[in-house]
C-alpha positions in Angstrom: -60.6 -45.2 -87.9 -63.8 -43.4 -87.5 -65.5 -43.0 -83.9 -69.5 -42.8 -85.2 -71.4 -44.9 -82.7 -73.7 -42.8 -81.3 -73.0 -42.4 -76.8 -75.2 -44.2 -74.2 -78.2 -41.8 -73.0 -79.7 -42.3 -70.1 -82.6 -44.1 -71.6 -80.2 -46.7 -72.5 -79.1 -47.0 -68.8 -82.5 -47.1 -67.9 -83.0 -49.9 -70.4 -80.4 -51.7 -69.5 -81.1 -51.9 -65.6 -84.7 -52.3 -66.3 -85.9 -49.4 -64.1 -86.9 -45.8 -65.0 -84.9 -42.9 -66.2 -85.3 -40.8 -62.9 -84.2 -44.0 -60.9 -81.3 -43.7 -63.0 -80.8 -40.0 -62.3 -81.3 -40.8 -58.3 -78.4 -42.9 -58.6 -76.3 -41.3 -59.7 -77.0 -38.2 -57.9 -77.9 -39.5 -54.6 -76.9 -43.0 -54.7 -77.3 -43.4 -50.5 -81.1 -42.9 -51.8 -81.0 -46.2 -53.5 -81.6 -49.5 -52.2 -78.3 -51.3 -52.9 -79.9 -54.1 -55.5 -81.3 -51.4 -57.8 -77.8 -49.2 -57.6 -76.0 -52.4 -58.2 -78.2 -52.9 -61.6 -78.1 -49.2 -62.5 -73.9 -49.1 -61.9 -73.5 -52.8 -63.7 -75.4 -50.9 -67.0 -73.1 -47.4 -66.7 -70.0 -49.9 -66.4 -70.8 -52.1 -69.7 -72.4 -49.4 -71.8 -69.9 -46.9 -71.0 -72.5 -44.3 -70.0 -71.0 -40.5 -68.9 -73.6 -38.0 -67.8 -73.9 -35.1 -69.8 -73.1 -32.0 -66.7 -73.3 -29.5 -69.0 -77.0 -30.2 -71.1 -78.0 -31.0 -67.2 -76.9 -27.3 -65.7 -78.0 -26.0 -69.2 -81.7 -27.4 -68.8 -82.0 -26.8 -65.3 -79.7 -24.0 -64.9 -78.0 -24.7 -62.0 -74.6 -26.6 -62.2 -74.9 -27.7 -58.6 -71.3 -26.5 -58.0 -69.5 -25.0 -55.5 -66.1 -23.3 -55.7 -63.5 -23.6 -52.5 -60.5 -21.0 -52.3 -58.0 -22.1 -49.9 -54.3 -20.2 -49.5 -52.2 -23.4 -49.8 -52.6 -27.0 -50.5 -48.3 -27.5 -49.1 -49.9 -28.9 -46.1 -52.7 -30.5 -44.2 -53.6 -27.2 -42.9 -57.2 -26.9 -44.7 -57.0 -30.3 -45.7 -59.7 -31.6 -42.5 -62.4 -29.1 -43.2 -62.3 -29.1 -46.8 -62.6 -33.0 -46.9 -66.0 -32.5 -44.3 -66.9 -29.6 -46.4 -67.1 -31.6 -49.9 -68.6 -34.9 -47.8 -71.6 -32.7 -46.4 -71.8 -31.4 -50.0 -72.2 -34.5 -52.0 -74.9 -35.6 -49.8 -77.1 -33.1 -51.0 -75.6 -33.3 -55.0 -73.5 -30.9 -54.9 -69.3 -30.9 -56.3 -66.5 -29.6 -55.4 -64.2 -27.2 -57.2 -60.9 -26.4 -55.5 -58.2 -23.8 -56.2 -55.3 -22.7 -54.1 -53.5 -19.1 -54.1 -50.4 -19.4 -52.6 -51.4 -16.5 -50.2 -51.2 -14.2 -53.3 -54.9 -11.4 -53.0 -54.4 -11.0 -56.9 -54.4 -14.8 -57.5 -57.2 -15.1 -55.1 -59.5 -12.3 -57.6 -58.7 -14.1 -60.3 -59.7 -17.3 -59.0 -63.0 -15.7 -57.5 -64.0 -14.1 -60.6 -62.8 -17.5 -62.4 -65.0 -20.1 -60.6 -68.4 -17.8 -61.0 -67.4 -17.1 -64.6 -67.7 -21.4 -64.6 -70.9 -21.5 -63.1 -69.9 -22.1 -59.1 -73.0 -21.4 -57.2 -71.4 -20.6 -54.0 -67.8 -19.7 -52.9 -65.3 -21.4 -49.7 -63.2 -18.6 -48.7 -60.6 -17.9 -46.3 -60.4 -15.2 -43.7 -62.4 -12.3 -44.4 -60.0 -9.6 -45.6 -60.2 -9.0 -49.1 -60.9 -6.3 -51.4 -64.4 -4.5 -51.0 -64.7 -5.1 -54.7 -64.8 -8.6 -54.7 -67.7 -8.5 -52.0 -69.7 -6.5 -54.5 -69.3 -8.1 -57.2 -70.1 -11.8 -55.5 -73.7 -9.8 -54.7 -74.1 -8.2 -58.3 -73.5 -11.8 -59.7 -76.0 -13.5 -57.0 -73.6 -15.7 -55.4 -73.5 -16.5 -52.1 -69.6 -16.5 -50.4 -69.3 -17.9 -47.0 -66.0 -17.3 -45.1 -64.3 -20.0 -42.8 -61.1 -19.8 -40.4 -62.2 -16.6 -38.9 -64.8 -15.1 -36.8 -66.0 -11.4 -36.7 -68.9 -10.4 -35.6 -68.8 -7.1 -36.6 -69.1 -8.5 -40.5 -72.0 -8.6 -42.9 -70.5 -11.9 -44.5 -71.7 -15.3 -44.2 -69.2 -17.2 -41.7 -68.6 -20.2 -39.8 -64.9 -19.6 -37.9 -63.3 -19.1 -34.6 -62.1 -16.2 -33.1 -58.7 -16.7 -34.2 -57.1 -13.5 -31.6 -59.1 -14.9 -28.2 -57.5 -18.7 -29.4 -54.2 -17.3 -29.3 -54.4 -15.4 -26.0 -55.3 -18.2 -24.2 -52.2 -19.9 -25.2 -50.2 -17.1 -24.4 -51.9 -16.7 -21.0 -51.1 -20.1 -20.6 -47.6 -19.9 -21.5 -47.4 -16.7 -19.0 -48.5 -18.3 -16.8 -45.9 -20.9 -16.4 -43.7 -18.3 -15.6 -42.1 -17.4 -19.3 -41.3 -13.3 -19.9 -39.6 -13.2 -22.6 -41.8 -14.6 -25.7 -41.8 -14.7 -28.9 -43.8 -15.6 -31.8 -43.1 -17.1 -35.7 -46.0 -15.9 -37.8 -47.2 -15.9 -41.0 -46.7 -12.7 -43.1 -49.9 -10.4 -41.3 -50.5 -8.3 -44.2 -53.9 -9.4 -46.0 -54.0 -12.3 -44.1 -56.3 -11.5 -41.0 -55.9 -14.5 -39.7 -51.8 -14.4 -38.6 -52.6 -10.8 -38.1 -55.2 -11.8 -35.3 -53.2 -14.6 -33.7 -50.2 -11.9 -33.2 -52.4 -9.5 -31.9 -53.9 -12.5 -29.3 -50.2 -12.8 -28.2 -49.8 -9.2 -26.9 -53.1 -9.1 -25.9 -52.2 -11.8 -22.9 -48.8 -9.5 -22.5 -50.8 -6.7 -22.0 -53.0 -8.1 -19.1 -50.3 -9.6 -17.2 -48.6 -6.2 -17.2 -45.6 -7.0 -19.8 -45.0 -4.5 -22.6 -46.3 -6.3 -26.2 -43.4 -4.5 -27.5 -41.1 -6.6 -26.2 -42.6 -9.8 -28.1 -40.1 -10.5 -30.8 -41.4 -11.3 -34.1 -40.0 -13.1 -37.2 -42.6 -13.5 -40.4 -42.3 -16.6 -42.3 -43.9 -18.7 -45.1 -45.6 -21.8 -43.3 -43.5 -24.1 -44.4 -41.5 -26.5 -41.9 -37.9 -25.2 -43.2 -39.0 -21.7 -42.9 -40.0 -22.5 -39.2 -36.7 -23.6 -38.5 -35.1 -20.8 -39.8 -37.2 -18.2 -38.0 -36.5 -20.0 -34.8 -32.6 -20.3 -35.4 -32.9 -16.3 -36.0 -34.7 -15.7 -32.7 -32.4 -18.0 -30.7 -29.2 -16.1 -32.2 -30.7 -13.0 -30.0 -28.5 -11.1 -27.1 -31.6 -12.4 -24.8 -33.5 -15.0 -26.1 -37.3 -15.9 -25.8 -37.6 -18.5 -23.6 -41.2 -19.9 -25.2 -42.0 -19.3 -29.1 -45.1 -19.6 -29.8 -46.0 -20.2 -33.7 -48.7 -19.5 -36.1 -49.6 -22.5 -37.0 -48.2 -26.3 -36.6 -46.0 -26.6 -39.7 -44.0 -23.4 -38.2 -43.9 -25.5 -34.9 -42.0 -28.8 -36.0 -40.1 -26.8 -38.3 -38.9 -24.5 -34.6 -39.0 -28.5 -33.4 -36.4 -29.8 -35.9 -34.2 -26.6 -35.5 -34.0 -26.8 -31.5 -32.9 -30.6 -32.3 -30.3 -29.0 -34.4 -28.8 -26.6 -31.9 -29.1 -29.0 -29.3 -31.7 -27.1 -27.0 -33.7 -29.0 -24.9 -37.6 -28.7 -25.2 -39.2 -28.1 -22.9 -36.4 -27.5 -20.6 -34.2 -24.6 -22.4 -37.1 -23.2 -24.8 -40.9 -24.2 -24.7 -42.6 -23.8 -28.7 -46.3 -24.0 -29.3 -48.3 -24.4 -32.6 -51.6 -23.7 -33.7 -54.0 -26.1 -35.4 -53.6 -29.4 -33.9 -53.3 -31.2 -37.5 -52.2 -34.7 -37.5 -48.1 -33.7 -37.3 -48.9 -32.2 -34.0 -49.9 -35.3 -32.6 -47.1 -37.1 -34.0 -43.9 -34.6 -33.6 -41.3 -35.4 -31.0 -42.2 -34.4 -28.1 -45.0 -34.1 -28.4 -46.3 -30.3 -29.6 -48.6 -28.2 -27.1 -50.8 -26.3 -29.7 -54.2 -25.1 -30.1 -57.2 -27.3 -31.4 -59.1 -26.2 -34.2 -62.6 -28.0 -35.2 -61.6 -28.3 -38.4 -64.6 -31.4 -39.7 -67.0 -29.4 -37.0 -66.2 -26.3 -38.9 -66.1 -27.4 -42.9 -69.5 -29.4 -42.3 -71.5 -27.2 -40.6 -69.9 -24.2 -43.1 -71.5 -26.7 -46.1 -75.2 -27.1 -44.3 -75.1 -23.2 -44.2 -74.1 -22.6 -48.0 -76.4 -25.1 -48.9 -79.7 -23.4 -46.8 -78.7 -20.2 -48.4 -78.6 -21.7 -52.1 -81.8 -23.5 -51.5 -83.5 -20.8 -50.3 -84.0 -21.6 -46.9 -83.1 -19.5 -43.8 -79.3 -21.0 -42.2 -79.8 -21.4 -38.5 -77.3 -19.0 -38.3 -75.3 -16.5 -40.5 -72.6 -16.4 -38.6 -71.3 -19.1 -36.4 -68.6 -19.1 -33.8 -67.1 -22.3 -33.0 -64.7 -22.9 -29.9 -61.2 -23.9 -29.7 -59.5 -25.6 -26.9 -55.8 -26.0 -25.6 -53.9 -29.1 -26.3 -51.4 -29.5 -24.0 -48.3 -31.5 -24.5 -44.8 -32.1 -23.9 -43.2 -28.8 -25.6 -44.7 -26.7 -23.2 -42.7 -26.6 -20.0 -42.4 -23.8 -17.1 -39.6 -21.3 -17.5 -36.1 -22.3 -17.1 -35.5 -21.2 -13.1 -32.9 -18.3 -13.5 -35.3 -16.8 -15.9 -38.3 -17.2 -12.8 
């Protein structure tokens, strides 16, 4: 059996619908552009001629590819999943796709990936956090493309960005805690080195020991993958302790109901023996049992407005702003009680 019959162009779409090539090309590009008759015709033609556009003969003729690369650390959990899915909506509006990669929290994997996604044409790259090899900043510039950096803000960087202030979140929900009367903290993190983000939230937490005149030292610490089992187990360590925290507060929200389930499975009472806080507010926040105190992070607010700004930069235009801090509030719920009163 032979396979000689020659593929739909887009002629032959055009032909079909009875409208002109571009209308064709609008439609498929920026089918919102379209009134819904003439999209109807154009999709009815694709559907029975078996049309596929030809990506590559378009990027080659008008060299662009019109695709943008996101590196995220995980895709485990719903972490990124909020501000990737504005990110790639705000992006198709103006033509552009999506190419996603994960890195397990691995620098190498993330170099390779970088150096992977420009060597297939991405136009613009979705990081992570802004610590990373010098290296790789140099060689995004010597190859022309624009990276922008989410989940973090630092002023005092030259990159694109369009974070929150990860550090200042944290202390606030330390202060908080404090300020219900807890002393002895502690904190489930993710592993700090090369990931500035976990290495910021720690630092939030003994920032707010510091002002209210308790020694950071005493914060007890366990590093963990963010996993929910990995939670648990860091929070089963830090209650085996001669003198146990009274409130842990944890990196993200995953860490949380995995501190959540453990406390369940000890038989600790939250709020009343232990308070735990996350960091995130992702849908199993709202849904854990009780109900998890944790911080809120603008995840849509931050992976739309991260798009618009990639997008000015590749089309030439000025963003209204290179790098854009966006605020973060407390969520207060059940999980966060005052200290348990011989610990006051």
């Amino acid at each position: 059996m032979t396979f000689d019959r020659p593929l739909p162009t887009l002629a032959d779409v055009a032909d079909a619908a009875g409208v002109s090539t571009a209308t064709v090309s609008r439609c498929l590009n920026f089918p919102d552009k379209v009134a819904e008759s003439t999209r109807k015709r154009v999709d009815q033609a694709v559907k029975e001629l078996g049309y596929s556009p030809n990506f590559g003969a378009r990027a080659m003729a008008a060299k662009r590819t019109m695709t943008i690369g996101a590196i995220i650390p995980t895709m485990e959990n719903a972490i990124f999943a909020r501000g990737l899915q504005a990110f790639q909506e705000e992006l198709r509006q103006h033509g552009y796709t999506l190419l996603v990669a994960s890195t397990g929290y691995d620098p190498m994997t993330e170099a390779e990936q970088i150096k992977s996604l420009v060597a297939r044409g991405a136009e613009g790259l979705f990081l992570i956090g802004h610590e990373r090899a010098p290296e790789l900043y140099d060689f995004l510039e010597t190859q022309s493309v624009p990276a922008l950096v989410t989940w973090a803000f630092d002023a005092a960087r030259r990159q694109l960005s369009v974070g929150f202030d990860n550090q200042s979140a944290m202390a606030e929900m330390a202060a908080e805690v404090l300020a219900r009367g807890h002393r002895r903290l502690a904190m489930i993190a993710a592993a700090t080195q090369g990931n500035d983000r976990a290495a910021a939230r720690l630092a939030g937490i003994k920032q707010a020991m510091a002002d209210a005149g308790i020694l950071p030292e005493t914060l007890q610490v366990v590093e963990a993958p963010y996993t929910i089992e990995a939670g648990a187990q860091a929070f089963a360590t830090l209650m085996k302790a001669a003198n146990p925290a009274t409130a842990v507060l944890c990196g993200n929200d995953v860490l949380a109901v995995g501190a959540l389930r453990m406390a369940h499975e000890m038989r600790l009472e939250v709020p009343t023996d232990v308070s735990i806080t996350g960091f995130d507010d992702i849908e199993l926040a709202q849904v854990a049992t009780p109900g998890l105190t944790t911080v809120h992070v603008p995840h849509r607010d931050m992976g739309r407005a991260a798009a618009r700004t990639l997008i000015a930069v590749l089309q030439g235009d000025t963003p209204p702003c290179r790098q854009l801090e966006l605020p973060t509030r407390l969520v207060i719920r059940e999980t966060l009680g005052p200290a348990p009163t011989k610990d006051r």
